[in-house]
Every structure is written in C-alpha cells, then in structure tokens.
N, C-alpha and C positions, 0 to 999 in steps of 0.2 A: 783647547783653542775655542775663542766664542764666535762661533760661527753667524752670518746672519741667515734670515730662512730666504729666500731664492723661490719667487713666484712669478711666472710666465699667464700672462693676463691673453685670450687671447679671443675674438670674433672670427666663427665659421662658416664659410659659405655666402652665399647674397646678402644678407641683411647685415646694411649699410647703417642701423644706429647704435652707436657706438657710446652714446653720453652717461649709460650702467657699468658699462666695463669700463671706463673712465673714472668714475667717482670710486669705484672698489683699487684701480689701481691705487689711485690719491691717499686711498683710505690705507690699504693695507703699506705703500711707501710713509704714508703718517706714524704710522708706528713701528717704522724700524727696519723693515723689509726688505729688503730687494725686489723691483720690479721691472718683468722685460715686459712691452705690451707690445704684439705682434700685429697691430694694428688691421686694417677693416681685408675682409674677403679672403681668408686664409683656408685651406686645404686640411684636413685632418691632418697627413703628411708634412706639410709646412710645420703646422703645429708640435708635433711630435719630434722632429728631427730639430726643433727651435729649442726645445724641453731639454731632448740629448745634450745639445751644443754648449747653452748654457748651464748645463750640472743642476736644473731646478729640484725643488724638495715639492714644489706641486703646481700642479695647470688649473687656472680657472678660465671655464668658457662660457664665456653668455651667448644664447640663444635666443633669437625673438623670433625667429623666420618659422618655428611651427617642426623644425628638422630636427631634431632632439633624438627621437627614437632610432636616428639612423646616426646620426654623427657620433653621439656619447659612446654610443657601442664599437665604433669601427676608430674612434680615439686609444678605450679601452684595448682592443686585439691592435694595433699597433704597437702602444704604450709594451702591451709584452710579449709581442714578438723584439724588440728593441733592446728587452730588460730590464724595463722601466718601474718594476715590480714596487720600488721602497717611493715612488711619488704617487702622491695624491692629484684623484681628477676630481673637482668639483666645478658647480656651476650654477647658471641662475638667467631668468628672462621666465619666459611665458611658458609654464608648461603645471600642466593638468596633473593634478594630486598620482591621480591612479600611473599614469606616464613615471612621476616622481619616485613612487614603490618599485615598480618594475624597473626602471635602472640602476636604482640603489640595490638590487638582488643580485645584478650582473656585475657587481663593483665600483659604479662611480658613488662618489662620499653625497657629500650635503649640495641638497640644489633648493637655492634659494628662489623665492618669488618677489615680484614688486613688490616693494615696500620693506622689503627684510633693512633689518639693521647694520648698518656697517661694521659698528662696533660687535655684533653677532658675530656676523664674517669675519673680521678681525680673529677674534678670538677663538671661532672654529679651527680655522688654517692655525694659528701658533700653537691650542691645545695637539691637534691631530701630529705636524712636527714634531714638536715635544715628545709625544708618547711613541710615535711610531719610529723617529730615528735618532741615531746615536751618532753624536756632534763629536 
C-alpha cells in the first residue's frame, strides 16, 4: 500500500507568529504530504495527543519564543511515554547552534534555522520516513 507521510505542523506556547510554520506546512503539503497544523498556542500535550490521534509519521515545531530547551525535551518524554517511539520530532525558529547539539543528543532530529530551505525540509522529513518506517 502507498501510503502518504502524515506530518502534524504544530506552534508551542505564547509565541503568536505563526507565518514559518505556515510556509513549511504549504511546502511539505506541496509535495505530497499530509498536513495537520494545530494552529497557534498549543501545550506540549495538545501536541502530542494531536500526533496519537491523527497516526503521524512526524511532528514539526517551530519555536520563536526563546522556550526550546524546555518544550522539545518535555515533547520528547511525552512522545514516549505514549509510544510514539517510530515518529519523528523536528523543528525550527530561533535557537542557538550550541541549544541545537544539545537537543539533537536527547532525540529531537533536524532543527532548522531562518532561512533554511524548504526544499531542505522537504526532503529531510521524506528521506528520515523513508528510512526509518515500513509502509
């Protein structure tokens, strides 16, 4: 069966701009995808249980608000206490190189910064799919 990939786009917490996780939606439904976008001021929790609901193959969250160090991790230890072990968390907004090594050690994948490529993105999320599950 050809399955499509199933990506839950999703804003955590206060920060109200919304127009990066908007264009990555656009971008990754431009080439094929399936997109939920859980729209503005979501809860780790929300998120997570949004991810279960709809059966995603991965969550991306953008972050502007500076909270990174605390949401990616507390996404992570939900994600699996849930089970959520075979999806991918990645993400992207404003966050410091050194911040960026440190969450990628604890499990989250690729975190993009302003100005990254969509097409990057794009293709990040369908290689990582691809490789890590079986359709």
């Amino acid at each position: 069966m050809d399955r499509k990939i199933r990506v839950l786009v999703a804003k955590v917490g206060l920060d109200g701009h919304d127009r990066g996780a908007k264009v990555i939606a656009a971008a990754l439904r431009d080439s094929g995808m399936e997109v939920i976008y859980t729209g503005l001021r979501k809860t780790p929790e929300m998120v997570v249980e949004a991810a279960l609901q709809e059966d995603v193959n991965a969550i991306g969250v953008s972050i502007l608000s500076g909270a990174h160090m605390t949401i990616f991790p507390r996404i992570l230890d939900l994600m699996r206490d849930k089970g959520l072990k075979d999806v991918l968390l990645f993400g992207g907004g404003i966050i410091p190189d050194q911040d960026i090594q440190v969450l990628k050690k604890k499990g989250v994948g690729e975190l993009f910064t302003p100005g990254a490529s969509t097409i990057d993105i794009v293709a990040y999320v369908k290689n990582w799919v691809t490789v890590n599950i079986q359709y």
